[in-house]
C-alpha positions as CSV (number, residue, x, y, z in Angstrom):
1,X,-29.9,-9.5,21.4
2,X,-29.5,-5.8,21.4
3,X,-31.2,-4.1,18.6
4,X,-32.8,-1.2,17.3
5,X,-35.9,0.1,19.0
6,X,-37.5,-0.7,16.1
7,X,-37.4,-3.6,16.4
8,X,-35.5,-7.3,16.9
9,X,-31.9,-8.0,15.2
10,X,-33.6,-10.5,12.7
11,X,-29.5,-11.2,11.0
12,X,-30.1,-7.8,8.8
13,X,-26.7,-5.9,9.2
14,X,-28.3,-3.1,6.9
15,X,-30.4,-1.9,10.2
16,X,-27.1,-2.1,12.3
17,X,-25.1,0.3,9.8
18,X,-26.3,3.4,8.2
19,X,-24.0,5.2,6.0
20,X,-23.5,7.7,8.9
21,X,-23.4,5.8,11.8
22,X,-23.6,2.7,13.3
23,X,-25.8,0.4,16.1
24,X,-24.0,0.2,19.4
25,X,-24.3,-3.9,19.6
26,X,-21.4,-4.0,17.3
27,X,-19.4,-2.9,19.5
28,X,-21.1,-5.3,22.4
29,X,-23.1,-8.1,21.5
30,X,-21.7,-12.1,21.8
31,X,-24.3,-12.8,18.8
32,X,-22.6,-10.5,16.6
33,X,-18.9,-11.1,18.0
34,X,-19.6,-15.1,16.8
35,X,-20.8,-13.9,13.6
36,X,-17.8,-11.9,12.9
37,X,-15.6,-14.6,13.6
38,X,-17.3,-16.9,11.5
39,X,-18.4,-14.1,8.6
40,X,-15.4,-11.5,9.1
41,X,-12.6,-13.6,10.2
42,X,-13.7,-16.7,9.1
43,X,-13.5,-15.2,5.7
44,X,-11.5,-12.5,4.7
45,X,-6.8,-13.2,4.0
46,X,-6.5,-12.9,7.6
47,X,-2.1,-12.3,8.2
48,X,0.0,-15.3,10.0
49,X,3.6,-14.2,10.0
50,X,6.5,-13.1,7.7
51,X,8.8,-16.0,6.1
52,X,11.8,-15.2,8.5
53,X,10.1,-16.3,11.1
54,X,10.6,-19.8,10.0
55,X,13.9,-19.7,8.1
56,X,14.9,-23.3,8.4
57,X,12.8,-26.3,7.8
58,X,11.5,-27.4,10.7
59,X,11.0,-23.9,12.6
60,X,7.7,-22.8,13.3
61,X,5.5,-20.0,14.5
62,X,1.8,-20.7,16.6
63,X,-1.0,-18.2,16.2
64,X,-4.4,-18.2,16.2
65,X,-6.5,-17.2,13.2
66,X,-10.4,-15.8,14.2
67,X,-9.8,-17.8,17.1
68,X,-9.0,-20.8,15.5
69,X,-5.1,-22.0,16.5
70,X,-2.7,-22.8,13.3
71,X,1.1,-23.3,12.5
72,X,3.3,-21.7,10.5
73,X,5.6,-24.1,9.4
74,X,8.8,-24.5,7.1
75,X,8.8,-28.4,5.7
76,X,11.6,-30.3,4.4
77,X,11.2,-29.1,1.0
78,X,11.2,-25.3,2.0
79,X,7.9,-24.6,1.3
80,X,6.2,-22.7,4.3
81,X,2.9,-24.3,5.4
82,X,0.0,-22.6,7.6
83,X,-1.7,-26.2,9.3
84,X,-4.4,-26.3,11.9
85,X,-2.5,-26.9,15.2
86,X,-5.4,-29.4,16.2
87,X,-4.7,-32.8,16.4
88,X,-7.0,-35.0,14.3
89,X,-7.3,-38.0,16.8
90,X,-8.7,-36.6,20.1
91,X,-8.6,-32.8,19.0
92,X,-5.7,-31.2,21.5
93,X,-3.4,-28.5,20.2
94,X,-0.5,-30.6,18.7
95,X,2.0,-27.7,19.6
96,X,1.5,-25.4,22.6
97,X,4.9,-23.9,22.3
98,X,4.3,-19.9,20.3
99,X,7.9,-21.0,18.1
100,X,10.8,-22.9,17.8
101,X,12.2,-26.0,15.8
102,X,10.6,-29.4,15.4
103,X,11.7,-32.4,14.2
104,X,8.0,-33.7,14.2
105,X,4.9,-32.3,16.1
106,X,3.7,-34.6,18.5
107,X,0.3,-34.8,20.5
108,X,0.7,-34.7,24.0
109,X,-2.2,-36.9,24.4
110,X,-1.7,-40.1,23.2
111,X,1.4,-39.8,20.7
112,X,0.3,-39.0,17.3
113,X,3.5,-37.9,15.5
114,X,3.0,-35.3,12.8
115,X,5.7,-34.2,10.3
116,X,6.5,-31.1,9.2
117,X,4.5,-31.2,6.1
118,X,1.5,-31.6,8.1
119,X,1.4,-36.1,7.1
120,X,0.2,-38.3,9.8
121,X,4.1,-40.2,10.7
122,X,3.6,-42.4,13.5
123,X,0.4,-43.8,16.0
124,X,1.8,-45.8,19.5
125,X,-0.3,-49.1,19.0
126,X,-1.7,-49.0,16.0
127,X,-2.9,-52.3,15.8
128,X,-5.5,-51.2,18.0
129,X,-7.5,-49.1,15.6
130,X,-8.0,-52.2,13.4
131,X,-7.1,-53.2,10.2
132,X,-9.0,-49.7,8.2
133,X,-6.8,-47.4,10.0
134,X,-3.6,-47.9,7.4
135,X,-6.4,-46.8,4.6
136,X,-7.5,-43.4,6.5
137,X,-3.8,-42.7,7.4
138,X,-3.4,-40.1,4.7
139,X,-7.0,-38.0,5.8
140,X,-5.5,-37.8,8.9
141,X,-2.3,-35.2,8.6
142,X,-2.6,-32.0,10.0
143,X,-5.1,-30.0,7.7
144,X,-4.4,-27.0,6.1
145,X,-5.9,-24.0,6.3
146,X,-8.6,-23.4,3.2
147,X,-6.3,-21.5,1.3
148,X,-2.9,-19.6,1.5
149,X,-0.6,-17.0,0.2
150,X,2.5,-14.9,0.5
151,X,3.4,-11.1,-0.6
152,X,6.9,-9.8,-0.6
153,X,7.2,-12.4,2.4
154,X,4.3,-11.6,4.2
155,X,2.0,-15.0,4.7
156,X,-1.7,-14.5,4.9
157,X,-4.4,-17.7,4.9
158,X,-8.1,-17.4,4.7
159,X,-10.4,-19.9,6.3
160,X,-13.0,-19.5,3.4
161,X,-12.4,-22.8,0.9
162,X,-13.7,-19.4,-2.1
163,X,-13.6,-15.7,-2.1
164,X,-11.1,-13.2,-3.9
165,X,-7.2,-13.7,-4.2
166,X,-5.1,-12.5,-1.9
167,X,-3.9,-10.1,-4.6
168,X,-7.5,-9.4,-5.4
169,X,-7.6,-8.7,-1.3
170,X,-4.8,-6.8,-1.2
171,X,-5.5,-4.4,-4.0
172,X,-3.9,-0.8,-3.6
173,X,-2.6,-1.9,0.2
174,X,0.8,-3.8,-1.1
175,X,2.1,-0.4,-2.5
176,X,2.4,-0.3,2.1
177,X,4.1,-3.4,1.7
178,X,6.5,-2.5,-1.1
179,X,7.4,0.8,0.9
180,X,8.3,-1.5,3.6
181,X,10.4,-4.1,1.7
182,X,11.8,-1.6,-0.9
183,X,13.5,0.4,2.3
184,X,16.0,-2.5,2.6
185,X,19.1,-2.1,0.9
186,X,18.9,-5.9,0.2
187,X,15.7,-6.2,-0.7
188,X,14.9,-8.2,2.6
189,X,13.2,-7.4,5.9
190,X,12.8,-10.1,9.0
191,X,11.2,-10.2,12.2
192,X,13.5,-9.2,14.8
193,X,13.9,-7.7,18.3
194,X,10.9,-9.7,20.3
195,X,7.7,-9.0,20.2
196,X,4.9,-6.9,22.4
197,X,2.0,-8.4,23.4
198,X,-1.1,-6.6,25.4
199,X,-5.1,-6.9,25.9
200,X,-7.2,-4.3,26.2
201,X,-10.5,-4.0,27.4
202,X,-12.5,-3.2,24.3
203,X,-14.1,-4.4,21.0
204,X,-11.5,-5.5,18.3
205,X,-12.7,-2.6,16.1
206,X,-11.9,0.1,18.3
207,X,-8.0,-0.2,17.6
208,X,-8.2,-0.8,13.7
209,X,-10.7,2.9,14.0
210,X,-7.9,4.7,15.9
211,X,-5.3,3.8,14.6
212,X,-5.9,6.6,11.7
213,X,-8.2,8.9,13.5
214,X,-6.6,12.0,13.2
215,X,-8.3,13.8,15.9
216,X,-8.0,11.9,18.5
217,X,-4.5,12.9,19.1
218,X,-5.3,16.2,20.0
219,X,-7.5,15.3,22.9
220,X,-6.8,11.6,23.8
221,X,-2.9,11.9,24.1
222,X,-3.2,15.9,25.6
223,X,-1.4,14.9,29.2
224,X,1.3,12.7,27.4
225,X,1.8,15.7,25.4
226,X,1.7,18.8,27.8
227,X,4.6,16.3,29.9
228,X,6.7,16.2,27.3
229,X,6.4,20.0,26.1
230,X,7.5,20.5,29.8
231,X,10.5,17.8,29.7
232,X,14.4,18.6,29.3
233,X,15.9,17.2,26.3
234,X,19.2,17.3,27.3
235,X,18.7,14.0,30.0
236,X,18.7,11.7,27.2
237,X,21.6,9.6,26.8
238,X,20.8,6.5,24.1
239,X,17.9,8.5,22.2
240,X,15.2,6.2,23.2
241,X,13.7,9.1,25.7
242,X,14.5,11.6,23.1
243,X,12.1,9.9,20.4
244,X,9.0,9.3,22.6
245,X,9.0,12.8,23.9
246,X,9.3,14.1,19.9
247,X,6.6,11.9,19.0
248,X,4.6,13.0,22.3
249,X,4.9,16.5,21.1
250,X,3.7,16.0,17.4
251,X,0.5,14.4,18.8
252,X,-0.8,18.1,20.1
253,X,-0.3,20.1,16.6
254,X,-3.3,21.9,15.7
255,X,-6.3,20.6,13.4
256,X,-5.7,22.5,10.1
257,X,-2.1,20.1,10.6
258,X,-3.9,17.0,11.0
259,X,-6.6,18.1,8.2
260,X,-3.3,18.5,5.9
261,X,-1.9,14.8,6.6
262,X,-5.3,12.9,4.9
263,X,-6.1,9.1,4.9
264,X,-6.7,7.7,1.5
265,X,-9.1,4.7,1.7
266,X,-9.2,1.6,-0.7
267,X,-12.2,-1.8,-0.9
268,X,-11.6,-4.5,1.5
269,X,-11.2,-1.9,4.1
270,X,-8.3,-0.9,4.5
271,X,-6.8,2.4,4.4
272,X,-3.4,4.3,5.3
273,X,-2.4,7.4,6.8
274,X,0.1,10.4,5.1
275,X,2.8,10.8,7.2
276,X,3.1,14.2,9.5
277,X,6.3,14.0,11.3
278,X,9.0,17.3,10.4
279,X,10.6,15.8,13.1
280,X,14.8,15.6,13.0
281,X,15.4,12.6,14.4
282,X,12.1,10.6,13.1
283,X,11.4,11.6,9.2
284,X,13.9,10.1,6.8
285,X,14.9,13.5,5.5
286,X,16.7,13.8,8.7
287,X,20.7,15.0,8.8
288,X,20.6,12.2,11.8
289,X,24.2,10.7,10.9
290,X,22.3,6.8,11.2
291,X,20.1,8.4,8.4
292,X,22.6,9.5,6.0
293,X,24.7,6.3,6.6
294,X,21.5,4.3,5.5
295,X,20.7,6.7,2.9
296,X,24.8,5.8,1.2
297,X,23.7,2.1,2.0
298,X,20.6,2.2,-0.4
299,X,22.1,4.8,-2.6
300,X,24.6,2.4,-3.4
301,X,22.6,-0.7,-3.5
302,X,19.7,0.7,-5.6
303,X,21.0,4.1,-7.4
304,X,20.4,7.6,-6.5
305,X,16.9,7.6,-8.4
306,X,15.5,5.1,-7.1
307,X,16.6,5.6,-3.8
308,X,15.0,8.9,-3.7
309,X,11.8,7.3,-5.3
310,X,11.2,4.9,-1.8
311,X,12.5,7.9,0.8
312,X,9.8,9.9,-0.9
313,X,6.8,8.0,0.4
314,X,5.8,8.6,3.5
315,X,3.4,7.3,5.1
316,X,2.4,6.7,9.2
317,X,-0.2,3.7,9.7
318,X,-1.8,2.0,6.9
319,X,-4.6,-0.7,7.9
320,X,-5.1,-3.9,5.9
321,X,-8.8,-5.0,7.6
322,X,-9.7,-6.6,9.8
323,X,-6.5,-7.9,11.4
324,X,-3.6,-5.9,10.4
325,X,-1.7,-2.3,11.3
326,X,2.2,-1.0,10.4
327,X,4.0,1.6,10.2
328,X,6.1,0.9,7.3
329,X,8.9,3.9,7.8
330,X,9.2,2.8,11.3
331,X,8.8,-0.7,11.0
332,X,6.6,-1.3,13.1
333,X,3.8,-4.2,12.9
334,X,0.8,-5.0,14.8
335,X,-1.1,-7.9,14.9
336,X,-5.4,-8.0,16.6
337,X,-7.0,-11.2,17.7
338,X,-10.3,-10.7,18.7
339,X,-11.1,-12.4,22.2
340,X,-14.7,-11.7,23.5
341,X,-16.9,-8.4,22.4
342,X,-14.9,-6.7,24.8
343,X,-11.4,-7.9,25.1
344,X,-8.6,-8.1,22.2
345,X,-5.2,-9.0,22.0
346,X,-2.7,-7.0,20.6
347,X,1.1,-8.2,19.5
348,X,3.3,-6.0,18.0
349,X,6.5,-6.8,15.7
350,X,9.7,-4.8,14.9
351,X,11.0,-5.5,11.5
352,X,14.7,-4.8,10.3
353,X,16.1,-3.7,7.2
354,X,18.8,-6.1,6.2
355,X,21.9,-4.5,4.4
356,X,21.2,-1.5,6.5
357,X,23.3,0.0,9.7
358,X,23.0,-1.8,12.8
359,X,22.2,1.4,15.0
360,X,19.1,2.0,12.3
361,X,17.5,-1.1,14.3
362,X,18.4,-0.2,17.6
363,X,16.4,3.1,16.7
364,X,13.6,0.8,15.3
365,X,13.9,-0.9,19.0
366,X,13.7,2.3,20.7
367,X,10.8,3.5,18.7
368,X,9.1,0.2,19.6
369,X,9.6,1.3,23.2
370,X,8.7,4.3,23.0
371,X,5.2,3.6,20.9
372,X,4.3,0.4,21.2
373,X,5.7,-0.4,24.7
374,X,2.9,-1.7,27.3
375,X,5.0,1.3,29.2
376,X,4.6,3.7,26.9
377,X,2.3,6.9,27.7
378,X,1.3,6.9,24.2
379,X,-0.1,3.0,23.9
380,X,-1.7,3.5,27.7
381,X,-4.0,6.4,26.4
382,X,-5.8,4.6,23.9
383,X,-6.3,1.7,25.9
384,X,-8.0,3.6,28.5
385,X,-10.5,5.3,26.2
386,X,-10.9,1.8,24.5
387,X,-12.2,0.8,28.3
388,X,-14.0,4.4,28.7
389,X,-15.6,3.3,25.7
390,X,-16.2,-0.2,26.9
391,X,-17.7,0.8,29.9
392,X,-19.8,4.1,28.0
393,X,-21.5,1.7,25.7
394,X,-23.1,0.0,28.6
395,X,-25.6,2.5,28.6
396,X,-28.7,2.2,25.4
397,X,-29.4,5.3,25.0
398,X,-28.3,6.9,22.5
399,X,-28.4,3.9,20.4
400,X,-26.6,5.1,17.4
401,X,-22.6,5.7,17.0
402,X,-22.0,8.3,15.0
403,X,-19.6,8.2,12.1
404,X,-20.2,11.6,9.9
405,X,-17.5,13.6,10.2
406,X,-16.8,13.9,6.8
407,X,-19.4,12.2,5.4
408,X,-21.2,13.0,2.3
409,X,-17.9,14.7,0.8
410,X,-15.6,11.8,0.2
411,X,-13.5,12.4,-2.9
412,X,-12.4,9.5,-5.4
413,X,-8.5,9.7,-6.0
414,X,-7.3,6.5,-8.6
415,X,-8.4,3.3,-7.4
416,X,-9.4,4.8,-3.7
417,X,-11.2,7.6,-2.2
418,X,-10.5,10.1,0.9
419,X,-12.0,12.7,2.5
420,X,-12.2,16.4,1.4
421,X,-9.8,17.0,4.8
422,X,-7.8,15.1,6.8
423,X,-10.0,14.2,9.8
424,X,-12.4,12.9,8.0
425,X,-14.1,9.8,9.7
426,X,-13.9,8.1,6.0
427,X,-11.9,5.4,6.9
428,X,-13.9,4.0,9.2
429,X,-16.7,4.0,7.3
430,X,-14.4,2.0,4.8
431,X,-14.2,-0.8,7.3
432,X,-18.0,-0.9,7.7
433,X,-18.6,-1.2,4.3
434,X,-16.6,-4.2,4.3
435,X,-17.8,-5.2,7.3
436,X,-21.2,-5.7,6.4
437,X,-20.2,-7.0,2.4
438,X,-18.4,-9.9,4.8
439,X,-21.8,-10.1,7.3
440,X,-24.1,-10.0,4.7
441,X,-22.5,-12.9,2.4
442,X,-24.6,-16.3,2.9
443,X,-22.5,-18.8,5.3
């Protein structure tokens, strides 16, 4: 394994991260990937899905979780299940559709029927597993994951049988899930308009780092932005365009902006991002007539206090670690599976408001497009400096990563901290600390 020149990787994370920086075998090494998966993902609330995508009983959702595939599943008595998708017979995948609407699960292989509560209904010949079987038939349902939970109808599971709460887990991080669900005028948001899905060549930390590095922008999405600067506005027909090239723009304001916007930092890892859009079509103080029809909509649904109470916060990204980025004003979700050391998947969800105008979504859609697209200009920078990366880590020398912008003036703010400015590397030095609390926990 790849270590420090001081000597072999002996399993002591503590000479892989210093407060400052960090070994560049994290980034690289299969060792450490399979220790993550079993340490990281294998123990931390890892997110499944949202509720509305299994409304009914018998519609469910496949996904994996650290690897490991599981359902999503709504059973007969409305209760919404996460089950390993694994058959407990010969051990194939019991469902290799990603979603639909099952009367049963049944293995491909030879026939075991599973219902949707997980129990073992049916075996083609049963006889022939002798006269004991009947007695085992209740061990041998679909298993559920170790443990399970829902926020405002968000489902997370943990593989880990012990550990903290999901509520515990969550901490500070569902105030970025109220913002989200509070924004509906009916108090209910579902998982709508498709989804995105694309890989990148790169280590499943990279994106989760990014994501609320605020200098990057500046530097990594410069082209994107000096092409829009130069485009005409006036081409635009159905707003899509319009909103890319705004948010193209915004990415090359200058550093003392960036410093302003801050990332405020919380345990577990996670972390979100103050919003820096004064843009007229994007931020929700906008005279954009969708806007002010939505604002009526939850003026009139919630009162004009508390209606100005949720348009108040803004906020861009916020990061629930290690699997988890959205962009609650925009609706916008996205989803990491780790793959290999160097390749992660990425899918990406659009969320709507119900209660609230139509044309709000198609703006949510166009946003999507815009951002999150495997088309957009945006999206296609980071994934080539996640590559550059890739490919720049090859070399050993310098060993060390370094992570001290920022560091050593960090200031505590409630039940968080965040940096003294804005571009402070704090939140990614966040994620290590929980990184290595995870890595350093006996198996």
């Amino acid at each position: 394994m790849d270590a420090p020149s001081d000597g072999a990787w002996t399993g002591d994370v503590d000479r892989l991260v210093k407060p400052d920086r960090v070994h560049r075998s994290l980034y690289t090494d299969q060792a450490i990937f399979d220790l993550e998966m079993e340490r990281v993902f294998g123990r931390a609330w890892l997110y499944v899905g949202h509720e509305s995508q299994v409304r009914e009983p018998g519609d469910f959702y496949a996904t994996k979780l650290g690897g490991q595939p599981v359902l999503m599943v709504r059973g007969d008595d409305g209760a919404v299940r996460v089950l390993h998708n694994r058959c407990t017979h010969r051990g194939a995948l019991v469902c290799a559709q990603e979603a639909g609407k099952a009367r049963d699960f049944r293995c491909g292989y030879h026939g075991w029927a599973f219902g949707r509560d997980g129990s073992l209904k049916s075996v083609p010949r049963q006889e022939g597993y002798g006269p004991e079987f009947e007695k085992e038939r209740e061990s041998l349902g679909l298993r559920p994951v170790a443990r399970q939970g829902t926020y405002r109808g968000f489902v997370f599971a943990s593989l880990a049988e012990t550990g903290p709460s999901l509520d515990d887990w969550l901490g500070e991080i569902k105030s970025s899930f109220d913002d989200m669900v509070d924004r509906s005028p009916d108090g209910e948001i579902e998982v709508a308009g498709g989804v995105f899905k694309h890989y990148y060549e790169g280590n499943w930390k990279l994106y989760i780092e990014n994501v609320n590095d605020l200098v990057h922008p500046r530097y990594v999405h410069d082209s994107s932005t000096e092409s829009a600067k130069r485009q005409d506005r006036e081409v635009f027909t159905d707003g899509a365009g319009e909103i890319a090239v705004r948010q193209m723009i915004q990415n090359g304001v200058l550093v003392n902006v960036w410093d302003n916007v801050g990332t405020w930092c919380f345990p577990n890892g996670h972390s979100y991002m103050g919003d820096y859009h004064d843009d007229d079509r994007l931020l929700a103080k906008s005279d954009d007539p969708v806007f002010n029809e939505y604002r009526d909509t939850l003026v009139a649904a919630k009162g004009t206090d508390r209606a100005r109470e949720i348009l108040s916060v803004m906020r861009f990204n916020s990061i629930v670690y290690p699997n988890v980025a959205f962009m609650s004003s925009f609706r916008q979700f996205r989803v990491f599976h780790p793959i290999s050391p160097t390749r992660t998947e990425v899918h990406i969800f659009s969320f709507k408001l119900k209660g609230a105008p139509e044309a709000m979504f198609h703006d949510t859609v166009r946003f999507a497009n815009a951002i999150n697209s495997p088309a957009s200009q945006i999206l296609t920078d980071d994934l080539e400096i996640y590559r550059r990366i890739r490919d720049g880590l090859v070399s050993d020398a310098p060993e060390w990563l370094h992570l001290g912008r920022g560091f050593g003036r960090d200031v505590a703010d409630g039940s968080g901290w965040h940096g003294d400015h804005g571009t402070s590397e704090i939140h990614i030095r966040n994620q290590f600390d929980s990184w290595r609390n995870l890595m350093k926990e006996a198996a």
